[in-house]
C-alpha positions in Angstrom: 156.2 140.1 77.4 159.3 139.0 79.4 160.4 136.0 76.4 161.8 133.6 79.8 161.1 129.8 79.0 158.5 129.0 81.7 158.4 125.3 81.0 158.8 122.7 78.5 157.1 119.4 77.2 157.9 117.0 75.0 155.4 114.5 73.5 155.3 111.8 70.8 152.2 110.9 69.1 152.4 106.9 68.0 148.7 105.6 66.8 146.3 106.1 69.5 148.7 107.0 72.1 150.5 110.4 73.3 153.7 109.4 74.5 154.8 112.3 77.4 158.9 112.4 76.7 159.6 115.1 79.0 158.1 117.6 80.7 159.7 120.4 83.1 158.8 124.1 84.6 161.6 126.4 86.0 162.0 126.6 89.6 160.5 129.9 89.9 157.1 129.1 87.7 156.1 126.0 89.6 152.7 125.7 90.9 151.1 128.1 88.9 149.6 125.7 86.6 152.0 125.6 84.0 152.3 122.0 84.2 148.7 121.3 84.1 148.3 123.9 80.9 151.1 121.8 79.4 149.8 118.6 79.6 146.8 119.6 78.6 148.2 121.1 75.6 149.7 117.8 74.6 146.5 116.0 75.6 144.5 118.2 73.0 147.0 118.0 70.4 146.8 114.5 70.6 143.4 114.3 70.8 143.1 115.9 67.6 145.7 113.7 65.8 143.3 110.6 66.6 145.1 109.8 70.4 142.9 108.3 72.9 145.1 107.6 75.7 148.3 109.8 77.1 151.7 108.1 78.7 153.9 108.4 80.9 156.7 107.6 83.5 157.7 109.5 86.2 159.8 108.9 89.5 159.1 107.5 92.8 159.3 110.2 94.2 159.0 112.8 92.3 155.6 113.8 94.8 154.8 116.8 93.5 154.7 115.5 90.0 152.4 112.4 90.5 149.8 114.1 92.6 149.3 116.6 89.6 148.7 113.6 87.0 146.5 112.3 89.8 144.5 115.1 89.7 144.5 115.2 86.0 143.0 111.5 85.9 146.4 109.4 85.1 146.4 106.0 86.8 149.7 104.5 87.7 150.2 100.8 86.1 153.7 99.0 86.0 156.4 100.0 88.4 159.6 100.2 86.2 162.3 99.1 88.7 165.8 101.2 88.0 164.3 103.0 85.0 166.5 106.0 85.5 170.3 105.9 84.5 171.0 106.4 88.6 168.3 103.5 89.3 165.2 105.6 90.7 162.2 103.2 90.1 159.8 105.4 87.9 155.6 104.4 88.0 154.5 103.8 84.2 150.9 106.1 84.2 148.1 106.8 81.7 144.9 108.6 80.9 141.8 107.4 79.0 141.7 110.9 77.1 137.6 111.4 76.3 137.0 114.7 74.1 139.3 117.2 75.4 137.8 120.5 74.2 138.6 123.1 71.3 141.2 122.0 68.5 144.7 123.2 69.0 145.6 124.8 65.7 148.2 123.0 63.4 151.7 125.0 62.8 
């Protein structure tokens, strides 16, 4: 194994809801379904810590990004005007998670 960092998420549990902090695959990785394997990651961890619905924001136009969350059932809510610090408008969007498959053992 190479040991590059591929990508990167980071999530927040609070009561029933994953929080998506952060999420990000290296320029070279993208679009080989390393997003999709992380979010569904944090979905199932969540899942199995009592979550039943997933968060996010994520930028206007950050295309790419919002069609895969599309595809991954997220619906986008609120428009958050000038929620970045340079003033990109982000789309507030969220998943009704239902039983998301296998446990994700604990560390």
């Amino acid at each position: 194994m190479d040991r590059v960092l591929r990508g990167a998420l980071m999530a927040l549990v609070e009561g029933d809801t994953v929080r998506i902090l952060s999420i990000a695959v290296a320029p070279p990785f993208r679009r080989r379904g390393i997003g999709r394997a992380l979010m569904q990651a944090a979905e199932t961890l969540g899942w199995n810590r009592g979550a039943r619905r997933v968060s996010l924001e994520v930028g206007v136009t950050n295309d790419s990004a919002i069609a895969l969350y599309r595809r991954m059932g997220y619906r986008a809510g609120a428009l958050l005007y000038a929620y970045y610090s340079w003033g990109e408008d982000a789309h507030q969007m969220t998943k009704v998670l239902a039983n998301v498959g296998a446990p994700v053992p604990r560390p």
